[in-house]
One Martini backbone bead per residue (centre of mass of N, CA, C, O) as a GRO file, in nm:
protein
  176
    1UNK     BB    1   0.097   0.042   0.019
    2UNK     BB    2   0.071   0.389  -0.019
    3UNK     BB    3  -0.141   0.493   0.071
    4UNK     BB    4  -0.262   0.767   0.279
    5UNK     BB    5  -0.465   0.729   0.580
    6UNK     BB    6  -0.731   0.923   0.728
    7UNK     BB    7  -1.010   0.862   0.618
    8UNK     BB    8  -1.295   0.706   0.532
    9UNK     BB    9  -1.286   0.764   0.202
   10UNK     BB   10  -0.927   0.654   0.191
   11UNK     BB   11  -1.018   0.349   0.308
   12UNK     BB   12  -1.254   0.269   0.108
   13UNK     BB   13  -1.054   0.316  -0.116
   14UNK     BB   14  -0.905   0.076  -0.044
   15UNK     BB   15  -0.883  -0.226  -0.162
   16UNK     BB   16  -0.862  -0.394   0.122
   17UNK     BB   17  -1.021  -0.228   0.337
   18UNK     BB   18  -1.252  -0.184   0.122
   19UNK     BB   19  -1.332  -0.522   0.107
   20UNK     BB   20  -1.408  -0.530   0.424
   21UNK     BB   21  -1.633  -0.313   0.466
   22UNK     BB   22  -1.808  -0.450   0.267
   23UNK     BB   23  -1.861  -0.689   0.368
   24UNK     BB   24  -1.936  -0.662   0.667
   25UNK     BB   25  -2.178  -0.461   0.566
   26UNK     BB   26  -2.315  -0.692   0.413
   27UNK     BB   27  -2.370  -0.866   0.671
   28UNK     BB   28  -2.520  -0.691   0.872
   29UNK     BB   29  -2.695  -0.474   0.751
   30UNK     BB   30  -2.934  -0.359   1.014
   31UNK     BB   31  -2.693  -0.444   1.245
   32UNK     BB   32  -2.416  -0.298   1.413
   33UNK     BB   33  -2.320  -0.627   1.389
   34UNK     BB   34  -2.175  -0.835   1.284
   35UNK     BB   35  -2.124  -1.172   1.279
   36UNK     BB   36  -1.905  -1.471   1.327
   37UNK     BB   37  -2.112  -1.626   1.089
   38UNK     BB   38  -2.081  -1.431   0.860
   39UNK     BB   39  -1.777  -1.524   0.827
   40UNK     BB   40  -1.633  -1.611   0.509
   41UNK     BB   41  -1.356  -1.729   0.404
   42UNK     BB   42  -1.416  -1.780   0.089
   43UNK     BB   43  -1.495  -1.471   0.036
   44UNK     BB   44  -1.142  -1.364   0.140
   45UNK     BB   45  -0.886  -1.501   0.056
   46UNK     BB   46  -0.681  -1.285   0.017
   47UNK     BB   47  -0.706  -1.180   0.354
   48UNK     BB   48  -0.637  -1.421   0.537
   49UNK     BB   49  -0.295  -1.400   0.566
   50UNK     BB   50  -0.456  -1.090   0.729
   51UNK     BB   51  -0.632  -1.228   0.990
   52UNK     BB   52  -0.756  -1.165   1.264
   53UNK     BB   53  -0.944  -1.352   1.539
   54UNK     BB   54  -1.043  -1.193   1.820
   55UNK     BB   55  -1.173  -1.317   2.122
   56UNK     BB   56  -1.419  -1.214   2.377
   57UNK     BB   57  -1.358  -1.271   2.697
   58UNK     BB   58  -1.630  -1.355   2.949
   59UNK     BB   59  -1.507  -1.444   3.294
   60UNK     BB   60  -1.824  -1.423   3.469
   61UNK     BB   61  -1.762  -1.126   3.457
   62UNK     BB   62  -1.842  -0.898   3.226
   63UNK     BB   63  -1.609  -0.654   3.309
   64UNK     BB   64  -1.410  -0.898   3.202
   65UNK     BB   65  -1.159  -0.890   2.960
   66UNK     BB   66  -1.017  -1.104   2.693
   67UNK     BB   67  -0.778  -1.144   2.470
   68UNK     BB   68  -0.812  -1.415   2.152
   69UNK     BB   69  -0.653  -1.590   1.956
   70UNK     BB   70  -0.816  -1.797   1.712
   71UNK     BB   71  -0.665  -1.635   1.421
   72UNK     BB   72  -0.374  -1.637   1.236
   73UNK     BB   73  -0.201  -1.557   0.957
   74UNK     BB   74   0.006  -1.623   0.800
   75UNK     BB   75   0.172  -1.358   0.768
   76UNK     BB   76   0.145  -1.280   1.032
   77UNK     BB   77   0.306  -1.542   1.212
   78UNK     BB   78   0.563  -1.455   1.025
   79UNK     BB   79   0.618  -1.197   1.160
   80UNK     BB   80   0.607  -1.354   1.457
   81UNK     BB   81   0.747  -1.647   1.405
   82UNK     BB   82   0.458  -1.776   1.516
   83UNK     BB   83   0.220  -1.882   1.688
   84UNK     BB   84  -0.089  -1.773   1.819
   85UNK     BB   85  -0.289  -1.918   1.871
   86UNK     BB   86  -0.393  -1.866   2.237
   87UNK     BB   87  -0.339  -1.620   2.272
   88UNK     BB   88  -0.303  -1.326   2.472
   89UNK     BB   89  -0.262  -0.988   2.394
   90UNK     BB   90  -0.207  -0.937   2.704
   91UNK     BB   91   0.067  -1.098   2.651
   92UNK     BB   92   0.188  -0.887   2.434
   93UNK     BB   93   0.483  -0.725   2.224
   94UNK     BB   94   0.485  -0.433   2.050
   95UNK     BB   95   0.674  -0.245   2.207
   96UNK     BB   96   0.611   0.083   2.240
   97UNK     BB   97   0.298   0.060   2.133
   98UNK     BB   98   0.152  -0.165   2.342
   99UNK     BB   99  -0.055   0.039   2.522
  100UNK     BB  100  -0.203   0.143   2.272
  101UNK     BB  101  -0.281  -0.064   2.128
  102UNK     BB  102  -0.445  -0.233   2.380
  103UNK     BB  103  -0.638   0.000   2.407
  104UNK     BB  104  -0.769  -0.009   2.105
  105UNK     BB  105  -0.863  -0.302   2.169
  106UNK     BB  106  -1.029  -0.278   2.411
  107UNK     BB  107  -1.236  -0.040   2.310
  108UNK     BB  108  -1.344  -0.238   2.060
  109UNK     BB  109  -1.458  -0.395   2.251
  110UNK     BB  110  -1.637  -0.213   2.444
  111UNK     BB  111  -1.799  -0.032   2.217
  112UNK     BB  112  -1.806  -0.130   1.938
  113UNK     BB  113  -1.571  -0.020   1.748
  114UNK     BB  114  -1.363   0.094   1.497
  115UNK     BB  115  -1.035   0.072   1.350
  116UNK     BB  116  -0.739   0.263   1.271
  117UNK     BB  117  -0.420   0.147   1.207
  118UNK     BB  118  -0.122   0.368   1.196
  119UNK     BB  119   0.265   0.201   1.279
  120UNK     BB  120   0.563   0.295   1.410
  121UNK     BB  121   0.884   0.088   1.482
  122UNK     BB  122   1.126  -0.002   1.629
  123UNK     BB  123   1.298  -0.357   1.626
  124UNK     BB  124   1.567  -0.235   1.554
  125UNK     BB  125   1.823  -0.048   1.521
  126UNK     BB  126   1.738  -0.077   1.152
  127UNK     BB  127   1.435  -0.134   1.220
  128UNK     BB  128   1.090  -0.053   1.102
  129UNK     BB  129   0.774  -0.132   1.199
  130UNK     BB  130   0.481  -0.142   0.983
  131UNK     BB  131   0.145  -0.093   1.067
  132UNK     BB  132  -0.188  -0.173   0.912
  133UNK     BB  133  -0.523  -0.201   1.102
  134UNK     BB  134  -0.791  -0.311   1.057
  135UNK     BB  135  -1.143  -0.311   1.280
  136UNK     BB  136  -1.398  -0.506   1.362
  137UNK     BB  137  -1.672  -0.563   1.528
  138UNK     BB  138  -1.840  -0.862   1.659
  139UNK     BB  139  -2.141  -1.061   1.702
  140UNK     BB  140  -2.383  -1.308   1.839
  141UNK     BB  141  -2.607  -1.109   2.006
  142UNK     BB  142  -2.656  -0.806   1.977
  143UNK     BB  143  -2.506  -0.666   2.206
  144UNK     BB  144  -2.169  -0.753   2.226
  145UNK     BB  145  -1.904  -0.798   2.153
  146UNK     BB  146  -1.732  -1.108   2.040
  147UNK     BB  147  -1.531  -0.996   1.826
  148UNK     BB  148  -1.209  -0.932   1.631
  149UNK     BB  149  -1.191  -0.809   1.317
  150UNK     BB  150  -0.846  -0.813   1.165
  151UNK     BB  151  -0.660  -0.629   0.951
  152UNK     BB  152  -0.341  -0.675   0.817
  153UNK     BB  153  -0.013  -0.482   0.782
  154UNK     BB  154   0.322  -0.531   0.695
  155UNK     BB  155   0.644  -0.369   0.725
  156UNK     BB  156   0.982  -0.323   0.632
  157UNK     BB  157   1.218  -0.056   0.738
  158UNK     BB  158   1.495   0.144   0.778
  159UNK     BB  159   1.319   0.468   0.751
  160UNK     BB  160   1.087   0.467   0.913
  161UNK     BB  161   0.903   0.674   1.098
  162UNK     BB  162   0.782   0.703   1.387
  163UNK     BB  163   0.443   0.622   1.462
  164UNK     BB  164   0.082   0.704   1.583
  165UNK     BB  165  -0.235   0.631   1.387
  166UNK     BB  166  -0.546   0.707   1.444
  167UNK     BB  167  -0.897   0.574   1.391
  168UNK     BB  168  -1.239   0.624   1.413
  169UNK     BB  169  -1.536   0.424   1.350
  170UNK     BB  170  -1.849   0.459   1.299
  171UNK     BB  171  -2.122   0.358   1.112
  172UNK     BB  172  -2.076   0.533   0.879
  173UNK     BB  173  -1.766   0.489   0.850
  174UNK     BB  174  -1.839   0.131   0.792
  175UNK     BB  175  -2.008   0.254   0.465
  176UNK     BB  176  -1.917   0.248   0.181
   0.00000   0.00000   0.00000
């Protein structure tokens, strides 16, 4: 990707970040989230190397939410180096600006609101890994997010600078 995603309508226009808004946007119809049964591999195979299914766990107290990681994608993977499935998130170590990462994760649990998320950080001396992330909640039950549906783009680069911009998007902003 080269362009630079700053607002909703050039997320939209984006090839493959609105290729998953339109899925999800014709999934969901007219309830606030789409389902995690209406999410059909078989429709986005070109996105799913770059895909997070991300299970929001309340054991007991609703109040208490653990994110879990049920599927990531080979390229996820390969940049990680590992496998993921059953991790949880907030067991993981993204650098500078895993504080801010997972506050971003878990709000989207929390609102059940969109997020899109472009950041660079240092991970060796000479090499600074960016990630762009567009996060979709989606719920079983229409009362509130059962998971989060993550599309995920990484590059590294001897040269990118240092940033951390994000982007909320609520239901307009959801329906390219």
């Amino acid at each position: 990707m080269t362009t630079d995603i700053h607002d909703p309508p050039t997320l939209a226009a984006d090839p493959r970040f609105g290729r998953l808004l339109r899925h999800v946007a014709g999934k969901r119809g007219d309830r606030r989230w789409a389902r995690r049964a209406d999410i059909d591999a078989s429709e986005i195979p070109g996105l799913l190397p770059h895909i997070w299914m991300i299970e929001i766990e309340r054991p007991g107290d609703c109040n208490v939410r653990r994110l879990r990681v049920r599927l990531a994608g080979t390229r996820i993977e390969n940049v990680y180096g590992r496998a993921l499935s059953g991790l949880y998130l907030e067991e993981m170590d993204w650098g500078t600006y895993s504080p801010r990462i997972l506050n971003s994760l878990t709000r989207m649990a929390d609102e059940g609101i969109g997020h899109f998320l472009d950041a660079a950080a240092m991970v060796q001396p000479r090499l600074s890994r960016r990630v762009r992330r567009l996060g979709l909640p989606l719920s079983d039950d229409d009362e509130r997010p059962s998971h989060l549906l993550l599309l995920a783009y990484y590059e590294f680069n001897a040269s990118a600078p240092e940033h951390f911009n994000e982007m909320w998007l609520d239901g307009a902003a959801l329906t390219p």
